[in-house]
C-alpha distance (Angstrom), angle and dihedral (degrees) to the residues before:
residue distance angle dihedral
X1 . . .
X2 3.54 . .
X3 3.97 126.2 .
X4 4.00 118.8 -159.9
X5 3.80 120.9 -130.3
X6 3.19 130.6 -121.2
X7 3.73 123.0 112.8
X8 3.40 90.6 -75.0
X9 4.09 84.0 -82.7
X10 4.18 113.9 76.3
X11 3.83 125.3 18.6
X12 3.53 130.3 77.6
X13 4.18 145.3 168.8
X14 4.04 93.0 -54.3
X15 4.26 88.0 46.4
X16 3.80 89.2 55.6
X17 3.53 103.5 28.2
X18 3.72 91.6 103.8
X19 3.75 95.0 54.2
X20 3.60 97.4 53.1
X21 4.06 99.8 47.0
X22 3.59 76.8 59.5
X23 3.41 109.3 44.7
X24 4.48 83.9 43.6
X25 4.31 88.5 45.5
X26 3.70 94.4 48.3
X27 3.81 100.4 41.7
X28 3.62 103.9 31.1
X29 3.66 99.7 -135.8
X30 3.85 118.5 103.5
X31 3.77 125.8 -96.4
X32 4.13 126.0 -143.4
X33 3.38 113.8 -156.6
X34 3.92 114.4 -151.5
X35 3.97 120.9 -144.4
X36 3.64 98.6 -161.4
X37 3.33 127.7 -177.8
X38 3.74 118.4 -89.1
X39 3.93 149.4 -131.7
X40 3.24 135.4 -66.3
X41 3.62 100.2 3.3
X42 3.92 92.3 51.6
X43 4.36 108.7 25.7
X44 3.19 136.1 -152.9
X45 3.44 121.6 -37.4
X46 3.31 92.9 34.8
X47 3.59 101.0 84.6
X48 3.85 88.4 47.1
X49 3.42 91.5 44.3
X50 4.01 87.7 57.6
X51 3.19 100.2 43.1
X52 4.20 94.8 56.4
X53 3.71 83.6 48.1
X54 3.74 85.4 59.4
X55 3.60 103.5 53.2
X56 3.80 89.6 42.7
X57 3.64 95.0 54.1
X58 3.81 80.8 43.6
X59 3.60 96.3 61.9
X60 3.38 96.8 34.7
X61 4.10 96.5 52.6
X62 3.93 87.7 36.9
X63 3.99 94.2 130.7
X64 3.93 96.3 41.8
X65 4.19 82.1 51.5
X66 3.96 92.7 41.6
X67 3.69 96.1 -126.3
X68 4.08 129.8 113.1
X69 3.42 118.9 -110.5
X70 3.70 99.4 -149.9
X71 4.04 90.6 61.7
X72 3.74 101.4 58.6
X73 3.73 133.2 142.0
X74 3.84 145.3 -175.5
X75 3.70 130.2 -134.9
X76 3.75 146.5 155.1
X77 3.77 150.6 154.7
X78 3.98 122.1 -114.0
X79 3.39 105.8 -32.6
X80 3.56 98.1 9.8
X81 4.08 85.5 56.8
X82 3.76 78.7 56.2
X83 4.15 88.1 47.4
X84 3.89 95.5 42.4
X85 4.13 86.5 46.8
X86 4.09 87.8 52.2
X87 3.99 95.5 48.6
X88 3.75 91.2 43.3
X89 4.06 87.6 63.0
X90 3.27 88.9 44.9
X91 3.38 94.1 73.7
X92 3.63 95.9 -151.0
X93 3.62 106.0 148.9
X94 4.15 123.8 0.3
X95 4.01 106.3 -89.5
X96 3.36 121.4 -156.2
X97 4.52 92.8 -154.2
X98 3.59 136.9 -14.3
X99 3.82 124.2 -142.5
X100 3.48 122.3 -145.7
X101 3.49 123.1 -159.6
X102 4.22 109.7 -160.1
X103 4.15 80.4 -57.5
X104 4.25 126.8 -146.6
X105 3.89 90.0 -129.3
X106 3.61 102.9 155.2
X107 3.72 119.3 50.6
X108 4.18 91.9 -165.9
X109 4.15 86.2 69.4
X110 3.67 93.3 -148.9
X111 3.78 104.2 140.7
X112 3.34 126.3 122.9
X113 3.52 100.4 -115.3
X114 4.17 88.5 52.9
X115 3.59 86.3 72.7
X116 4.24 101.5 30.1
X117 4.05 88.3 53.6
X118 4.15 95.1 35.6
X119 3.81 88.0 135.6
X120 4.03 102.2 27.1
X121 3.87 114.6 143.1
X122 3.93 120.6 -79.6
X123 3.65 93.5 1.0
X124 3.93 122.4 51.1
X125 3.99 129.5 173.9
X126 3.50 96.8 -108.3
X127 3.92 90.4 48.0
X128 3.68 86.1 53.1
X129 3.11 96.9 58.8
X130 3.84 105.5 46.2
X131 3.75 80.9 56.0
X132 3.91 90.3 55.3
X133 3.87 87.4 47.7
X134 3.49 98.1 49.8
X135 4.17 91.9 48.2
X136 3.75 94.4 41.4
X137 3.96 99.1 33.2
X138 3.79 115.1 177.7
X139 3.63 103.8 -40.2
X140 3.51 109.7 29.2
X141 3.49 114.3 131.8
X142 4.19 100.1 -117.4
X143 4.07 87.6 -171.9
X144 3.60 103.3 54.2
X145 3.98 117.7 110.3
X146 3.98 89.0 -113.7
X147 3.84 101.7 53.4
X148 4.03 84.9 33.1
X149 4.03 118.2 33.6
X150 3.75 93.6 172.2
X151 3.79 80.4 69.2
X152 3.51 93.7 74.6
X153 3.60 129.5 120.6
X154 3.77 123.2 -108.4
X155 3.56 86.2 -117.8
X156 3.91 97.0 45.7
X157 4.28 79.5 54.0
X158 3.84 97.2 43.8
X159 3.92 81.4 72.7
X160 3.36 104.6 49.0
X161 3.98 128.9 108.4
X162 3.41 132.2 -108.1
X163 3.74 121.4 -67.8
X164 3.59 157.3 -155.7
X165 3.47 126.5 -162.7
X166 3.65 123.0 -166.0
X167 4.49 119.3 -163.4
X168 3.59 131.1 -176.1
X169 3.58 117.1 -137.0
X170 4.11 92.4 -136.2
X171 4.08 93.3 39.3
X172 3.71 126.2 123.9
X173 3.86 85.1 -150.5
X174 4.06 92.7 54.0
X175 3.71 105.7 95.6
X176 4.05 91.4 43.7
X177 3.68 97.4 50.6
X178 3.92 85.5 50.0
X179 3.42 94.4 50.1
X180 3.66 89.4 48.1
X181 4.26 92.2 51.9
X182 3.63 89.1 50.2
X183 3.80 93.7 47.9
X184 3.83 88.8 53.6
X185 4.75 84.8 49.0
X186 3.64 88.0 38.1
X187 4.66 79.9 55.2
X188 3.55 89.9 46.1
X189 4.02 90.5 -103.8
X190 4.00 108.5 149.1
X191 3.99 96.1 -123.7
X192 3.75 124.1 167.3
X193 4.22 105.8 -146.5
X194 4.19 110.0 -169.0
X195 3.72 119.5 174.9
X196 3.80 116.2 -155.5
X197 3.80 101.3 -144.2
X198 3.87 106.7 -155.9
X199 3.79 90.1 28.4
X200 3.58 128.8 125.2
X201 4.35 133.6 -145.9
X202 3.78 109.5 -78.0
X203 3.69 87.0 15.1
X204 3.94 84.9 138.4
X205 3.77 95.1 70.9
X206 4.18 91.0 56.4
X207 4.01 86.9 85.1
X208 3.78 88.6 138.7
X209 4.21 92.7 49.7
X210 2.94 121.3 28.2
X211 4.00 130.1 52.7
X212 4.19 94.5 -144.4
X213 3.56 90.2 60.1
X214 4.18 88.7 46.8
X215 3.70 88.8 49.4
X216 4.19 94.6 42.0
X217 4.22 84.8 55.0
X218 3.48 90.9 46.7
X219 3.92 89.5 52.5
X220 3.42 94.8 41.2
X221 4.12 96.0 50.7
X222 3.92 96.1 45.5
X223 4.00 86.9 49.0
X224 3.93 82.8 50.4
X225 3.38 104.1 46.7
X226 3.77 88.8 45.5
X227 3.88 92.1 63.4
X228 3.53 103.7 37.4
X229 3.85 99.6 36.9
């Protein structure tokens, strides 16, 4: 189950359909994309709320889609890291991995790197947080596990599936999806954490440019097929 990117406000199936032909091609395993609702016109939890619909009606409709339902696996980009991070602790049904894509998993943006990459390529601070305003609005609980996985307990993360996390070197988002891997080590959770030095936010879609992103799929895939063979 794949979730889009974003920031929870702009992308959709055609802005991602790219990433998941490739991620499906190279590990041989089928790949749901989720159109989730989006930002501001539908706030948070809606997108979360979606996307655990998803995997539900997922496993629940696995024959009609041809898939098993005891080999299933989260993943997304951005803020769909952040959404496939959410429905993991959710615990909704068993996953066998969960990919996350340089993920938004701490609404307070107080890394480090928030402040050392404030005006990085494609993704700036002050972009990031319009997004974050526009999913949250003026109510939306920041601190709660589903806007915020790196909130979770160490027990909550002690169940969790396998992982990978993937960080650009010149991301706003790098030092929180770090932190999150090594939460998930620090639990006991097998979770592969790669930073590509030199690489960019949404660096992962540039399949057809650039060789990081080639290399990141590549990672990402074997790691994939691994678990869910």
């Amino acid at each position: 189950m794949f979730f889009h990117g974003g920031g929870w406000v702009i992308g959709d199936l055609n802005s991602h359909d790219g990433v998941c032909r490739s991620l499906a091609n190279k590990s041989g395993h089928a790949v749901l994309s989720v159109d989730y609702r989006l930002a501001p016109e539908h706030i948070f939890p809606a997108a979360f709320d979606d996307c655990v619909a998803a995997v539900k009606w997922a496993s629940e409709n696995a024959q009609a889609l041809g898939i098993d339902n005891s080999r299933m696996a989260v993943g997304g980009d951005s803020a769909g890291g952040n959404l496939a991070a959410a429905v993991a602790l959710a615990e909704i049904v068993p996953l066998k991995f969960q990919m996350l894509i340089y993920p938004a998993v701490d609404m307070s943006m107080e890394s480090p790197s928030i402040n050392e990459n404030a005006n990085a390529p494609i993704l700036t601070k002050s972009v990031m947080a319009w997004f974050v305003d526009h999913y949250m609005g003026s109510e939306g609980d920041r601190g709660s596990i589903a806007a915020s996985p790196m909130l979770a307990s160490d027990e909550q993360l002690k169940r969790m599936p396998p992982a990978i996390v993937i960080t650009a070197q010149f991301d706003p988002l790098r030092d929180e999806g770090e932190a999150y891997g090594k939460r998930l080590v620090e639990n006991g959770v097998s979770a592969t954490i790669t930073r590509y030095n030199g690489a960019f936010h949404e660096f992962f879609k540039m399949i057809t440019i650039l060789d990081d992103a080639q290399s990141a799929h590549a990672q990402a895939s074997t790691l994939l097929k691994k678990y869910l063979d």
